[in-house]
N, C-alpha and C positions, 0 to 999 in steps of 0.2 A: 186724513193723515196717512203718511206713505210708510207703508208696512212691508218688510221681508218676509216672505215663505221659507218657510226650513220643514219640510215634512209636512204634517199633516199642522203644526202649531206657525202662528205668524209673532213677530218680534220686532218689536218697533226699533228703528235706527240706533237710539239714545242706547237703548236697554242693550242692545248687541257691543257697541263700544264698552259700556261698563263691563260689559262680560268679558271681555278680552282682557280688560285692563284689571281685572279679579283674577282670571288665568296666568296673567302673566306676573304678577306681585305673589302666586300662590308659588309660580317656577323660582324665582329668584330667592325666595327665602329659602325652599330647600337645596339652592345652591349655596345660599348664607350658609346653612346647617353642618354642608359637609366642607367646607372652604378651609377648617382648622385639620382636617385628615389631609392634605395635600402640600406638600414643600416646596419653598419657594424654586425657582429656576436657578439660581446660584447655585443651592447645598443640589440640587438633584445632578448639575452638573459636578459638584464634587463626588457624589457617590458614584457615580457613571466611570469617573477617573481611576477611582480608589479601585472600584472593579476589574477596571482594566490590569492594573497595577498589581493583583492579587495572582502569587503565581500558581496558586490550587486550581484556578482555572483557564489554561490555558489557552488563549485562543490564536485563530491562525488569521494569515494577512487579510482576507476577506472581510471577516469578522471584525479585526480590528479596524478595518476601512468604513466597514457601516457603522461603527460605533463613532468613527471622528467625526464622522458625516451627521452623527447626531448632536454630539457637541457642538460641531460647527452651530448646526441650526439653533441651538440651544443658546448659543453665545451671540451669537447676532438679534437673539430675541430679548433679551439684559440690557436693562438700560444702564448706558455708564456712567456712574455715579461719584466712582474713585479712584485713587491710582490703582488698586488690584483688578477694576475689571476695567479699564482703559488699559491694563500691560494686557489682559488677555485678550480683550480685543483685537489690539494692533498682532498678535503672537497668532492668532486663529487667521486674519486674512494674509498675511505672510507667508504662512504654511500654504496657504491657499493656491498664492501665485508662485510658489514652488521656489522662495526667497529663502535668506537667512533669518534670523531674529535672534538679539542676545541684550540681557539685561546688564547695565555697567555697573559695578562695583557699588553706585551712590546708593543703586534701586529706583531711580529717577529718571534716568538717562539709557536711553531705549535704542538700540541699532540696527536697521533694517539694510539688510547689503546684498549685494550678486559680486560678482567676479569684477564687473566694472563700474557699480558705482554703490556709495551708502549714503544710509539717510541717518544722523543723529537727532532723535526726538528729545528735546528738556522738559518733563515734567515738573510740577511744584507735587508737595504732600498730600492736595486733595485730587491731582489726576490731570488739574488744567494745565492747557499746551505753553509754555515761554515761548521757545522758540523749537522753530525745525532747521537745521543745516542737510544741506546736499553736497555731497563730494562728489567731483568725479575722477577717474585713474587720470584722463588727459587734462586736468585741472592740477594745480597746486595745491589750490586756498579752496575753502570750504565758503560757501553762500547762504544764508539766511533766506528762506523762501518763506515769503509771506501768503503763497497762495495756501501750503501745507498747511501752516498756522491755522488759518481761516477757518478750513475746511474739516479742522478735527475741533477746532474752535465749538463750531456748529454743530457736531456730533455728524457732521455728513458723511460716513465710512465710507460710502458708496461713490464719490466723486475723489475723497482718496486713493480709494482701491482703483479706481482707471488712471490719476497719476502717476501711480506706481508700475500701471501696465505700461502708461507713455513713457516711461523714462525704461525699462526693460525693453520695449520694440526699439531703441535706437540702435542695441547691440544683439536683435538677433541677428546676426550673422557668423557665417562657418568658416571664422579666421580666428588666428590668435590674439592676443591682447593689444601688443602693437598695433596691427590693423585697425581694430575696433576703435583703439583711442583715435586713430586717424577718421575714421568713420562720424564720431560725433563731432571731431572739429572741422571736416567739411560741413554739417549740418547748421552749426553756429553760424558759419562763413555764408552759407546761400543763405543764412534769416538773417545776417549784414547785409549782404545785398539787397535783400527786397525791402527791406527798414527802410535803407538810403532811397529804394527808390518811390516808397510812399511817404518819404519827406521830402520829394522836390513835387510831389502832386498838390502838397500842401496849399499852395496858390490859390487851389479849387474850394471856393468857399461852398459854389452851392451843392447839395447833398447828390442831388441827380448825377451831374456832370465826373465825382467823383465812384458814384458807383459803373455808371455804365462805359465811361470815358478815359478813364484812366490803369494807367499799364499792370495794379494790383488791384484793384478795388478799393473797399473799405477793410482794412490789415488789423488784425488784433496779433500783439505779439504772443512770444509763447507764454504760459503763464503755469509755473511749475513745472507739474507733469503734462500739460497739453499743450500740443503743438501749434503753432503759426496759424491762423486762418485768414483767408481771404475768401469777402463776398464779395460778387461780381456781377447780379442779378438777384431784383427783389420785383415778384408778380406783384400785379394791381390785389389781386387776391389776399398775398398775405397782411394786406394795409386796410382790411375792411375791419369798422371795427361793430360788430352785428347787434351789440346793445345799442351803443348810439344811432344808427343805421348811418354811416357814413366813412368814410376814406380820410384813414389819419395820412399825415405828408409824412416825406421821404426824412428823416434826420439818421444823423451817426448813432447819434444814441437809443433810437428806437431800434435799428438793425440789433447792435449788438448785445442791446439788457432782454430783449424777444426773441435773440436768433433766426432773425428774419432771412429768408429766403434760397439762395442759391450759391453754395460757398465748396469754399475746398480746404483741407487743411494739410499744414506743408509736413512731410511724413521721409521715413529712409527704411527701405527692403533690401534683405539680402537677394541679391543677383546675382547672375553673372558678372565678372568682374568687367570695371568699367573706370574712366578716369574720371575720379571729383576734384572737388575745388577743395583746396586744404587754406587756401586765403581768399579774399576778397577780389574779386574781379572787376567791379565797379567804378569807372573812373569819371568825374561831374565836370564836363567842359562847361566855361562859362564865356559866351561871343561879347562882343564891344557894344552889346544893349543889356548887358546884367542876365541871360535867360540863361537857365540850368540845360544843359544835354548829359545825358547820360550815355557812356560806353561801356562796352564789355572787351575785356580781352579773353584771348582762346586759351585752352587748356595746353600747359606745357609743361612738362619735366619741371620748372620750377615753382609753378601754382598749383599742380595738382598732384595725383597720387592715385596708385590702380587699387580698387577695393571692392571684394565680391559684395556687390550692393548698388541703388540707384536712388535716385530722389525723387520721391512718388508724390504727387495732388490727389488726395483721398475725398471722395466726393463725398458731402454730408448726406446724399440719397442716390441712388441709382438711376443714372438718368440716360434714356433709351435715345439714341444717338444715330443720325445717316452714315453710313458707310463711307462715303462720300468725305463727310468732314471729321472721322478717325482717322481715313489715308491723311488730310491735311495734317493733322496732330502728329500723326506718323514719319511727315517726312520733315518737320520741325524738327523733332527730335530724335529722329533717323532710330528709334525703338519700337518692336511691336508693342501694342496697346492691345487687341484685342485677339481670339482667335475667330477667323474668318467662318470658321461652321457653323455657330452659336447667330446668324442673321436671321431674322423674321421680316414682313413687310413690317415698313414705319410708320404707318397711322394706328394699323393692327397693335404695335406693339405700345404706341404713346397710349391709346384708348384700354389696351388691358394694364397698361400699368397705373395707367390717372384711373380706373376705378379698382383699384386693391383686385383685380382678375373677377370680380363680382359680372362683369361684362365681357363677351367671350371674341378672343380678337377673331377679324375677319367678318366679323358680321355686315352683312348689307343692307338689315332692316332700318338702318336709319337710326339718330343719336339724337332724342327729345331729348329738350330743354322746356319747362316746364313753368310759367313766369306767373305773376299773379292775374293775370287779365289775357292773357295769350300764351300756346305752346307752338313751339318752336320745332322743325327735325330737320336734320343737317346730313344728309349724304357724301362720302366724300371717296373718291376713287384713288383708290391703289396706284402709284409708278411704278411699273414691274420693276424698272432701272434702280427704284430708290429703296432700296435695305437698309434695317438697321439692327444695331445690337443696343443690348445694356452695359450700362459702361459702370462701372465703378471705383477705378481708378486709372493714372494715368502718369506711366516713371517717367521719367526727365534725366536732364546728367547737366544741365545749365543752368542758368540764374535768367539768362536773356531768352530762353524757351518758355517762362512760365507765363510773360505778356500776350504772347502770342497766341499758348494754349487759351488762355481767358478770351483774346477776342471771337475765337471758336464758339466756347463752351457757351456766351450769351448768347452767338446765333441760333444757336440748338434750345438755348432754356427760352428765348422768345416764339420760336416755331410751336415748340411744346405746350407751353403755357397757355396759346390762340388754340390750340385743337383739343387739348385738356378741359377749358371752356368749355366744348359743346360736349364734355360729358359726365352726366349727372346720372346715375345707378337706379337713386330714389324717385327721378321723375318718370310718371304715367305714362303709359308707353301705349300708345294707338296706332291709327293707318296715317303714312302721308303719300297726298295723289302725287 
């Protein structure tokens, strides 16, 4: 029988497990014991308050800063249970993102605002959501957002708290209110356009043809507070599925319930000022065989408007880019995209970035790949000529610039994706002759 050593005494398997599990039933009851000496997180957070609130002890801004800083943490650790800790929830991440919060007269009806837009939340009596409405200042009427709903539905604070960021970035910008109103209803105006133009792609039934072939990809509109996205490239990589050992196929709905692959989402930065589209630009000719074309017309005094700001393709990952085909990007949309200092060689830079920098760019010892029956090492030589940077986004001022940018950005995600391949961090690393 197989015996442990522990000192000078041996202890059979069985007897060592029970021992533990005696140890630890001994820890837990004198946890039970003192468990009635400690207050739940709720009152701890009101005595925290009350403290605050006590003017015998006054304290100064610092002070008062680590202490919200401890509520915060405190109240995000509360499960919400009812309408008192569902209004302090929503009241903690609000403060958070540097918003308004004000409870309406019912005690029900919850309002989250900035300068240009609010959110009216309807609660019932035990805390659950009815509904959410979004205003905005260049709106009239108020909207029903079912993403909102959903998502405080679920208790997800966390995917609310970034709608609420998504809907704040539309108007950071350093203009007055007019402008700004002008600013989101250009942004509405280019997600008309590109809508229309991923409903005349419709035709494309099969999944392939519609991702890699078509002038937006696979388009998820905006939904709440997230913006627009388009994917444009999905690696053979991310369609492996590693329990079954096999290659699921390309469908719409696996891309976007998985977030598969290579996307961008449609975004607006304050800039320099620049002319947008305040209307639609898209116009659908149809020739004497029924087939859709689509046109754009240019920016004029009567379609657009000057706004410090630009329309930006926010990349879901940082993706290291030839020099070469940034100028192309560049002279599309006649913008700098990157600064030209920030270049390193592009294999160097694909190979430190596909292994999380674990693999030091510039190496020349060769890049195993390590397979179950044979290892593999891939050499691959530098073009002085060919640089590249990291790219992580890319502004625009057009609706007909963003087909263009796409047919780029799959050149680059297919290059990457072949060199990426030969490198694996974790495989055995030997001589190759």
């Amino acid at each position: 029988m197989n015996r442990v050593t522990n000192g000078s005494s041996t202890m059979p398997p069985s007897a060592m497990d029970k021992s533990k599990d005696w140890q630890l039933e001994i820890l837990m009851e004198k946890l039970r014991s003192k468990s009635s000496q400690y207050k739940s997180l709720a009152e701890i957070s009101k005595n925290v308050r009350m403290a605050m609130l006590d003017k015998r002890y006054a304290l100064d801004s610092v002070e008062k800063s680590q202490h919200q800083k401890c509520l915060d943490t405190l109240q995000h650790s509360i499960k919400v249970t009812s309408l008192q800790s569902m209004i302090e929830r929503l009241e903690s991440l609000t403060r958070q993102l540097g918003l308004k919060f004000m409870v309406g007269p019912s005690g029900v009806e919850l309002f989250i605002s900035s300068d240009m837009f609010y959110l009216e939340i309807v609660l019932d009596q035990t805390g659950a959501v009815k509904d959410v409405k979004v205003h905005h200042e260049s709106k009239l009427e108020q909207q029903s957002c079912s993403e909102l709903v959903n998502c405080l539905s679920r208790g997800d604070f966390a995917d609310f708290t970034a709608q609420l960021e998504g809907f704040a970035s539309i108007y950071q910008l350093n203009a007055e209110k007019k402008i700004k109103c002008k600013a989101f209803t250009a942004l509405q105006s280019l997600e008309s356009d590109l809508s229309t133009l991923a409903q005349l792609q419709s035709f494309m039934k099969e999944p392939f043809n519609l991702l890699y072939k078509s002038p937006v990809g696979v388009l998820e509109k905006r939904r709440g507070g997230h913006p627009m996205k388009l994917t444009y490239f999905v690696s053979p990589y991310d369609l492996l599925n590693v329990e079954k050992c096999d290659i699921e196929p390309i469908t719409v709905d696996t891309i976007i319930s998985k977030s598969l692959g290579y996307s961008v989402t449609v975004c607006m930065e304050g800039s320099a000022t620049h002319k947008l589209q305040t209307t639609t630009l898209i116009t659908v000719n149809r020739n004497i065989n029924g087939k859709s074309t689509p046109s754009f017309s240019s920016l004029s005094s009567q379609n657009s408007a000057a706004i410090p700001a630009c329309f930006v393709l926010k990349l879901n990952k940082p993706m290291p880019m030839c020099v070469s085909l940034v100028r192309q990007i560049q002279q599309v949309t006649e913008l700098d995209t990157i600064e030209q200092s920030t270049t390193h060689p592009l294999l160097s830079l694909i190979v430190h970035h596909a292994s999380d920098g674990k693999m030091e760019s510039g190496s020349n010892k060769g890049l195993f790949v390590t397979l179950p029956d044979q290892t593999h090492c891939y050499f691959m030589t530098e073009n002085k000529t060919m640089d590249g940077v990291l790219v992580t986004s890319i502004p625009f001022t057009h609706p007909a610039h963003v087909s263009q940018i796409l047919v780029i950005l799959r050149q680059q995600a297919l290059f990457n994706t072949i060199i990426s391949s030969c490198v694996r961090p974790n495989s055995k690393q030997g001589k190759c002759n």
